[in-house]
N, C-alpha and C positions, 0 to 999 in steps of 0.2 A: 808455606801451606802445601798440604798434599790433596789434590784434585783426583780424586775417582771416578774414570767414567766407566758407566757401566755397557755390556753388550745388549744385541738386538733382544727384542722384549723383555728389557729388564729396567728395573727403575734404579736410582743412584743407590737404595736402600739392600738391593744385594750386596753393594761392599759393605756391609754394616760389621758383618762377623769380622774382617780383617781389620779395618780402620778402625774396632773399638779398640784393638789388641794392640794397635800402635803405642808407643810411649808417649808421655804428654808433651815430650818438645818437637812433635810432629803433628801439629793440628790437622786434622782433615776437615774437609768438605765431598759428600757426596753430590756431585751431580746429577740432578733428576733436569733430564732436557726438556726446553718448552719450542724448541726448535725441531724441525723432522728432516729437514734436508742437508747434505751432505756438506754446503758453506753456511745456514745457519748454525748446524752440530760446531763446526770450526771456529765459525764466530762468537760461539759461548764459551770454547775451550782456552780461544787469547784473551779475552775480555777478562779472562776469572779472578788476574792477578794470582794464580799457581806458580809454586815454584818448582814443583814437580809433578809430574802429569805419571796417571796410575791407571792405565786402560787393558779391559777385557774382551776381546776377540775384535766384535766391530768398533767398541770405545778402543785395545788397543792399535787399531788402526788410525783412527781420529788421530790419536795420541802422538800415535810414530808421525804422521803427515803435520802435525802442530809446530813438533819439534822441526821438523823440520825444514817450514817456512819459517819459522820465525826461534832459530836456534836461541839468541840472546835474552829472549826471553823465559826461559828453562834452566836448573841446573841438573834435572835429571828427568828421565821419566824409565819406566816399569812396564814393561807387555805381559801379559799373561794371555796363553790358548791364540796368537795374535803372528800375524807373518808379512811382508812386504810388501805381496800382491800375487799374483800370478801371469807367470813373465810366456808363457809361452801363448801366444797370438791367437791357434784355432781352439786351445784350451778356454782361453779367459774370454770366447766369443762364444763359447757352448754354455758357459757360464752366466753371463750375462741373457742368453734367451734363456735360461730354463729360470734366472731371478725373475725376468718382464713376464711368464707364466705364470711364477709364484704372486707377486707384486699384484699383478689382473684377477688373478684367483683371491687374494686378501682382500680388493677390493666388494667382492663379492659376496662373502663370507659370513657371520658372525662373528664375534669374538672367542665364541666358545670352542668352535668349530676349529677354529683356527691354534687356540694351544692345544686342542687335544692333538691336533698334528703333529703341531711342533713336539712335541712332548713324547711323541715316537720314535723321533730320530737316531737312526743308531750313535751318532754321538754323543747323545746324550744315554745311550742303554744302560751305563755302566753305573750310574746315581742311585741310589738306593729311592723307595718310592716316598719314605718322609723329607728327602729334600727335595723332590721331585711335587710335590705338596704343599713345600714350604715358602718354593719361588711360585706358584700359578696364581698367588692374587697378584704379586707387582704385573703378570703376563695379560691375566685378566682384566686389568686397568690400564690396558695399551687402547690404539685406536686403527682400526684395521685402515683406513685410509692412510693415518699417517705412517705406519710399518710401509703399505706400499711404497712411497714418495722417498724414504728411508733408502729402501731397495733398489731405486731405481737410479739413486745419486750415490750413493753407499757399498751399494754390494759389491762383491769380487769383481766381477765381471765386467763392472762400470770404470772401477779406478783403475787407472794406471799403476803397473809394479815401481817398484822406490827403490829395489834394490841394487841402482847404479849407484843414488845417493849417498848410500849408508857409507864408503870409504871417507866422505868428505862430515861425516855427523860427531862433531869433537863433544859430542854432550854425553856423559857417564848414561850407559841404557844398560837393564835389566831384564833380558827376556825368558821369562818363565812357561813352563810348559809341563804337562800330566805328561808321567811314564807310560801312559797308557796311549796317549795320543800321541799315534807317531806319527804324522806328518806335521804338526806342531812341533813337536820336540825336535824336529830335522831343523825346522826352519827357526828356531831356536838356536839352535848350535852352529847354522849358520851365521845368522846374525850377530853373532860373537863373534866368528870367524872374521868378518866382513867389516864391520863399525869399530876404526878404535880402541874406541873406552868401552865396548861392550863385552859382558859375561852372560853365559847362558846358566840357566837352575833347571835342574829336571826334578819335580816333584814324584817320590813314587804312590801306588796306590792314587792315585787318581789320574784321571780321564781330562779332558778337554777345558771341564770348568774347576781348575786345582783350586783357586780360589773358595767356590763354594764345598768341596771334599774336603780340603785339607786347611782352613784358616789358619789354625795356628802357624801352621809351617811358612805357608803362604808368608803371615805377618814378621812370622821369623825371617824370612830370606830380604821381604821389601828393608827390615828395619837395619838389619846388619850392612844393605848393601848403601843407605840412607848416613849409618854412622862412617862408612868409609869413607864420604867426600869429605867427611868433616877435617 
């Protein structure tokens, strides 16, 4: 079974456009978490019984840290828009206060208030505005409490980088990444470099979230790389 987790404000139902395109000897399940913190998110993603884990920025971080407590249980997993952590110390500590600002502000917020924000962001500018449309009710059915609690266990700034681990990670990885996003797509071609059994995919014509840009392709690259373990 292939386990889709999805990124921060999204529900399991954004992978919908790829996981339908899958072929039928790859069952899916989307993920919609009833967990908000960073060992409950964990602890739904071993429990799931997956045998290949298919994560989107912060799902693919879940995803990579899954695999990588508990290898034997995986024969693969899939990164999309997703990177190891951020290894440089005053970096990932400037990072984490400006998340506990964010996190404190979400707190306080509405919900509406709160995707129109999100929904600014230059990483996401590159979306046209019907898909930008088309994700804001899963966003709008978020819960600003729990994004805080998310952020605070979750975000860059919190976790430790993994990228010492990835030489020792014998599990087939797939990390995909939008031509448009280059510091993903850097850390993309690392993490080939680095794991392994790992290859990197660079999507063109889209941005951060290839997945939602580009599905077809997207489902093309998970299934092709899906039929090589075979």
């Amino acid at each position: 079974m292939v386990l889709f987790i999805p990124g921060f404000m999204q529900r399991g139902d954004a992978w919908r456009p790829v996981a339908e395109l899958l072929p039928e000897r790859y069952p899916s399940t989307l993920l919609d978490h009833s967990e908000h913190s960073f060992e409950g998110r964990m602890g739904e993603i071993l429990e799931s019984g997956a045998d290949v884990l298919v994560g989107y920025s912060l799902g693919g971080r879940l995803a990579l840290r899954a695999a990588l407590r508990s290898p034997d249980s995986f024969t693969a997993v899939v990164l999309v828009g997703s990177t190891a952590g951020i290894e440089e110390g005053p970096m990932r500590a400037q990072r984490a206060e400006a998340d506990e600002k964010l996190a404190s502000w979400l707190e306080a917020m509405p919900i509406e208030d709160i995707v129109a924000l999100w929904e600014r962001q230059p990483l996401f500018a590159d979306q046209p505005e019907s898909l930008v449309e088309e994700q804001r009710p899963g966003r709008l059915s978020q819960d600003p409490r729990s994004l805080a609690l998310l952020l605070r266990t979750a975000g860059q700034g919190v976790l430790e980088p993994v990228w010492h681990e990835l030489p020792a990670l014998e599990l087939p990885l797939l990390a995909i990444a939008g031509a448009r996003d280059d510091g993903y797509s850097a850390a993309a071609k690392r993490m080939a470099h680095v794991a392994p059994n790992a290859r990197a995919a660079i999507v063109e014509d889209a941005g951060h979230a290839a997945h939602l840009q580009q599905p077809e392709e997207v489902a093309g690259l998970i299934t092709g790389f899906l039929d090589g373990l075979a």
